[in-house]
C-alpha positions in Angstrom: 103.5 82.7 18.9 103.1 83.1 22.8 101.6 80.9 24.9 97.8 82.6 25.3 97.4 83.0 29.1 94.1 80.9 30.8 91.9 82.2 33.1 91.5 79.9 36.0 87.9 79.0 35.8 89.0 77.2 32.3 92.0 75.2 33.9 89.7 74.1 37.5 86.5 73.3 34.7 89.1 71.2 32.2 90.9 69.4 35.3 87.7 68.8 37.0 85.9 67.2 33.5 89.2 65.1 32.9 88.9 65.8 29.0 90.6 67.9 25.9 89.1 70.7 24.6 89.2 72.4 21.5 88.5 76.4 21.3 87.0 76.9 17.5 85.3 79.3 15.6 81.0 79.6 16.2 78.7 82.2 14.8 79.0 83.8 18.3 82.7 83.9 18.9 85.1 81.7 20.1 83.8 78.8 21.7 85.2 75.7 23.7 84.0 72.5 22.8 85.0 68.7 23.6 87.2 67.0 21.3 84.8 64.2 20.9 82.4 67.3 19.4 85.3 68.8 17.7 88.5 67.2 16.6 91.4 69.1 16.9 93.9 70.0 14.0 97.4 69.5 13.2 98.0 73.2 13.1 96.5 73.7 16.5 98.2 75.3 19.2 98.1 72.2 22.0 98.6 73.4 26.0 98.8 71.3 28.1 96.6 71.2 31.5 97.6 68.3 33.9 96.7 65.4 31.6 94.6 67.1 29.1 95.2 69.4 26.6 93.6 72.3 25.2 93.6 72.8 21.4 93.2 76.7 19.8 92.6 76.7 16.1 95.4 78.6 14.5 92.4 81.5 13.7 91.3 81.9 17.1 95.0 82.3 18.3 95.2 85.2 16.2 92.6 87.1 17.8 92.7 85.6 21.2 94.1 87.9 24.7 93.2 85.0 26.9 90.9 82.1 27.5 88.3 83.0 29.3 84.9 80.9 31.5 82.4 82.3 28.5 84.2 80.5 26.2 83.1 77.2 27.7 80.1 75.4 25.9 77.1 75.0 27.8 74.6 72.6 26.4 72.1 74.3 28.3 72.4 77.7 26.3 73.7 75.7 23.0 74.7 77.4 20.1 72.8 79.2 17.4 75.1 78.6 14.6 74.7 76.2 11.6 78.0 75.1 11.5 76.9 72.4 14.8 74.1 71.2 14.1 72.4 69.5 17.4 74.1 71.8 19.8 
């Protein structure tokens, strides 16, 4: 499988936070979340950004074009899905 091409906004906002990410399955979509919210997976695909990394569970990748800003959690709008309690 390909690497899955990045929009900017995610590289600058995963630089600037100094952190890994992990792009998972929500009710909603496809969502990015810290790895200290959700742990990545052996079977993930890992790129790399600087230091960090970006995990994509294997069933995103399938259905994924590109990583895009909306995909970035914002605790402001949380979630409404069941599966994350608390966000």
């Amino acid at each position: 499988m390909s690497q899955i091409p990045l929009e900017q906004g995610v590289i600058d906002f995963i630089t600037q936070n100094k952190q890994d990410y992990r792009i998972c399955t929500s009710c909603s979509g496809p969502v990015m979340l810290p790895v200290a919210l959700k742990s990545p997976k052996s079977t993930d695909i890992v790129i790399e950004i600087g230091e960090n990394k970006l995990y994509i569970s294997r069933v995103q990748a399938r259905y994924l074009r590109r990583v895009t800003s909306d995909m970035i959690y914002d605790p402001e709008v949380g979630l409404s899905c069941n599966a994350y309690p608390g966000l």
